[in-house]
C-alpha positions in Angstrom: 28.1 -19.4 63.2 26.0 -17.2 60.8 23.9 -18.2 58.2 25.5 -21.8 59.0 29.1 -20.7 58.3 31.5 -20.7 60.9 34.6 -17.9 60.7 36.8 -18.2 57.8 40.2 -16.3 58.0 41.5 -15.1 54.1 44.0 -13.0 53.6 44.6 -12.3 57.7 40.7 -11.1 57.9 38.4 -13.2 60.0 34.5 -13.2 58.2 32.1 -15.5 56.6 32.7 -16.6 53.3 30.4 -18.3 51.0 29.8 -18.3 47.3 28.4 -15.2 45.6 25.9 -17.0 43.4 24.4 -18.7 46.6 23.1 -15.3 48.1 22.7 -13.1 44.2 21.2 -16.5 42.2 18.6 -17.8 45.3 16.2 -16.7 47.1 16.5 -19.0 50.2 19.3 -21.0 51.7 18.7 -24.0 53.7 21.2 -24.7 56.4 21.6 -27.0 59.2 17.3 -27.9 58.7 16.7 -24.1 59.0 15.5 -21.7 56.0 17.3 -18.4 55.7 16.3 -15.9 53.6 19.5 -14.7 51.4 18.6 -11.1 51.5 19.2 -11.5 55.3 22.8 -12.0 54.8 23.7 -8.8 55.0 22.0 -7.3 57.7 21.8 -4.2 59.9 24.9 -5.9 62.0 27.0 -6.3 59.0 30.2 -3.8 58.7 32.2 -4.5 55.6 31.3 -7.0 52.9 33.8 -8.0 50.2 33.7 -9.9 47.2 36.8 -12.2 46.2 37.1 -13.4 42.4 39.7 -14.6 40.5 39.9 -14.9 36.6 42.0 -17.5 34.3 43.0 -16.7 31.4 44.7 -20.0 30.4 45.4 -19.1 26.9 47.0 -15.8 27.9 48.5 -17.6 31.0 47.4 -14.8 32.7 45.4 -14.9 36.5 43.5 -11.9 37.8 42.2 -11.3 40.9 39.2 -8.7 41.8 38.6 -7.7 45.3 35.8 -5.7 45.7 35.0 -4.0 49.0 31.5 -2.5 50.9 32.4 -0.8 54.3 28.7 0.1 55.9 29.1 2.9 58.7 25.6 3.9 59.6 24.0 5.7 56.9 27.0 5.7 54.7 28.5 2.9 52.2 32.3 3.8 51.5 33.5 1.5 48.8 37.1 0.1 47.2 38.3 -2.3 44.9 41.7 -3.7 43.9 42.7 -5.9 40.9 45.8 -7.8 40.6 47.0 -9.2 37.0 49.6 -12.2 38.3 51.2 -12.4 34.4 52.8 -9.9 32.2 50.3 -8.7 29.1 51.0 -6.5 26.1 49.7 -3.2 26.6 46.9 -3.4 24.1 46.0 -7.0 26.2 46.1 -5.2 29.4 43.7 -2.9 28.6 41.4 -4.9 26.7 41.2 -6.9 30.3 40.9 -4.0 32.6 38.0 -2.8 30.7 36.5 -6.5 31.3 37.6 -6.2 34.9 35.8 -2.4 35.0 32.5 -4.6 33.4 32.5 -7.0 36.2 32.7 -4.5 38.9 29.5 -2.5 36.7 27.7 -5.9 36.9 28.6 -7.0 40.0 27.5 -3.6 42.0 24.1 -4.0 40.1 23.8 -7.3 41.5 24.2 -5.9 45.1 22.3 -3.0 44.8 19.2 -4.9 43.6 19.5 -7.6 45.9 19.7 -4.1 48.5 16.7 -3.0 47.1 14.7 -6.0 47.8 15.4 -5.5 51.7 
């Protein structure tokens, strides 16, 4: 177990999964009777961290899902992110939601870098 989590397998890769908003919204977790800090959770032992969202769009009928991906090899952070619109969209709505899309990722990266920055 880490952080109180035991393995979770999505998408054929093994990891721990958790909310987002538990580790970017808090400062502590509490687990099991133990306090963890959150900015622990990603740690000198961690390899690749990925975020997994998905969007509904239920007047559209339209579901996206974000993938966003953090590979950490030494000093370097290689990063990738894949988004998958599961409904057909007019062109002028398929844009107007990949831009959306492009302001999550913005957000989201700011999100983890701050919460970086506080290590």
């Amino acid at each position: 177990t880490f952080f109180g989590l035991n393995t979770s397998v999505l998408n054929e890769e093994g990891g721990f999964a958790d909310f987002l908003f538990t580790y970017s919204d808090n400062q502590i977790v509490v687990r099991q009777g133990q306090t963890l800090p959150t900015r622990n959770f990603f740690d000198s032992r961690t390899g690749t961290g990925k975020i997994v969202a998905s969007f509904v769009s239920p007047e559209n009928g339209v579901l996206t899902v974000m993938e966003l991906e953090a590979v950490f090899d030494g000093a370097s952070i290689s990063t990738s992110s894949n988004f998958q619109m599961l409904s057909f969209l007019p062109q002028n709505r398929r844009d107007e939601a990949i831009w959306m899309a492009i302001g999550l990722f913005v957000a989201l990266g700011l999100v983890m870098i701050m919460n970086f920055a506080q290590i």
